[in-house]
C-alpha positions in Angstrom: 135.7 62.0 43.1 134.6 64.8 45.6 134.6 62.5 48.8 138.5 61.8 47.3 139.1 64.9 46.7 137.7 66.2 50.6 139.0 63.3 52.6 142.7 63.4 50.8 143.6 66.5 52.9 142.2 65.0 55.8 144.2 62.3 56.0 147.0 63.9 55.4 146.9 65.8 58.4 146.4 63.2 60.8 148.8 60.6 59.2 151.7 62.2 58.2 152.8 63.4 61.8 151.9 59.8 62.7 154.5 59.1 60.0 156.7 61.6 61.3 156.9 60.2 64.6 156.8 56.7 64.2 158.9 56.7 61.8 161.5 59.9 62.1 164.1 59.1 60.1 162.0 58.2 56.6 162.7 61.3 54.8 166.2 60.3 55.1 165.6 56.8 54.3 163.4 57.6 51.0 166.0 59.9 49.5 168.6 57.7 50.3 166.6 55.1 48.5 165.7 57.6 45.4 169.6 57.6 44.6 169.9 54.1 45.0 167.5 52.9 42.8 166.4 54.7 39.7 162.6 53.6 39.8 161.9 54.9 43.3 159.6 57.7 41.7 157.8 55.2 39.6 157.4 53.2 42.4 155.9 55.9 44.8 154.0 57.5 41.7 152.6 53.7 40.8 151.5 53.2 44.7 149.9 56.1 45.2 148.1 55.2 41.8 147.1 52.0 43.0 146.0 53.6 46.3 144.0 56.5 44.6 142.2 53.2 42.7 141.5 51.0 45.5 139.8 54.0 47.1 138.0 54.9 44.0 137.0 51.4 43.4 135.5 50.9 46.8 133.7 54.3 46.8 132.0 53.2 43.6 131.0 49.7 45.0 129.6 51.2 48.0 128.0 53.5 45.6 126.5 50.9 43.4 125.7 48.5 46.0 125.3 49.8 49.8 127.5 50.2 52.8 126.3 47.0 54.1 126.4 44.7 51.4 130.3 46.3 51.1 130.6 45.2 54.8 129.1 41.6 54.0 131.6 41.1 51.2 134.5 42.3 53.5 133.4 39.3 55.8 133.2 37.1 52.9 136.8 37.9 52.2 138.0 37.1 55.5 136.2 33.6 55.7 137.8 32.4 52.4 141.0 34.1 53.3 140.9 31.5 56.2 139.6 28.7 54.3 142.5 29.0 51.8 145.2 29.4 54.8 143.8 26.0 56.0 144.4 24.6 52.9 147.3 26.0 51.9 149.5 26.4 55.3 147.6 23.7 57.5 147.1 26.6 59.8 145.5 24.8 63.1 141.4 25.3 63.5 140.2 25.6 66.7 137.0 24.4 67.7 135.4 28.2 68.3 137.0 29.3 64.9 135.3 27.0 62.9 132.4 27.5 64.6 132.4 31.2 64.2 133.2 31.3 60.2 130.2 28.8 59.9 128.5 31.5 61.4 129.5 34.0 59.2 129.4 32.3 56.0 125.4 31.3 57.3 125.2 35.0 57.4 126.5 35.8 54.5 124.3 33.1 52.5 121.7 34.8 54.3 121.9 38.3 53.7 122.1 37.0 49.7 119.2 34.7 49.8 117.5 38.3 51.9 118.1 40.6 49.2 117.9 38.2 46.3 114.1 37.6 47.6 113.4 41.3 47.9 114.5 42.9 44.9 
């Protein structure tokens, strides 16, 4: 809750003049939206839930696990997000793809077999 709570403001100040000027008219655009549609601050107040949980979430795994098994996983995910894009939209596999998920998934299966062995 205190990293939240310290790196909140942080971000703040670097993103939202990002925002600002990548984006210059979405003030504009989200109040026109707000009297549109009736939901618009549940919606906003439901994503920045959702946000505020994904963070907390991953601060807690890294918390509970380490910062490197939290960067093993995150390689996990990309490999089976690959595997299932294959499978499910026939995306074309290259030779050097294929050869550098095998790679990571040998790494991954690794790094469990590793820490399985030395608990």
């Amino acid at each position: 809750m205190n990293l939240l709570l310290y790196m909140s403001p942080i971000a703040v100040v670097f993103l939202l003049p990002a925002v600002v000027f990548m984006e210059p008219n979405v003030l504009d655009i989200t109040l026109s939206l707000g009297k549109e549609h009736k939901f618009m601050g549940v919606l906003l107040f439901l994503n920045s839930a959702a946000a505020y949980g994904a963070n907390l979430t991953n601060f807690l795994v890294t918390k509970h696990t380490s910062a490197l098994t939290l960067q093993v996983l995150g390689n996990a995910k990309g490999a089976v997000a690959v595997v299932i894009s294959i499978l499910l939209f026939q995306n074309p596999v290259t030779f050097i793809g294929v050869a550098g998920y095998s790679v990571t998934v040998m790494g991954v299966i690794a790094y469990g077999e590793t820490k399985r062995r030395f608990r």
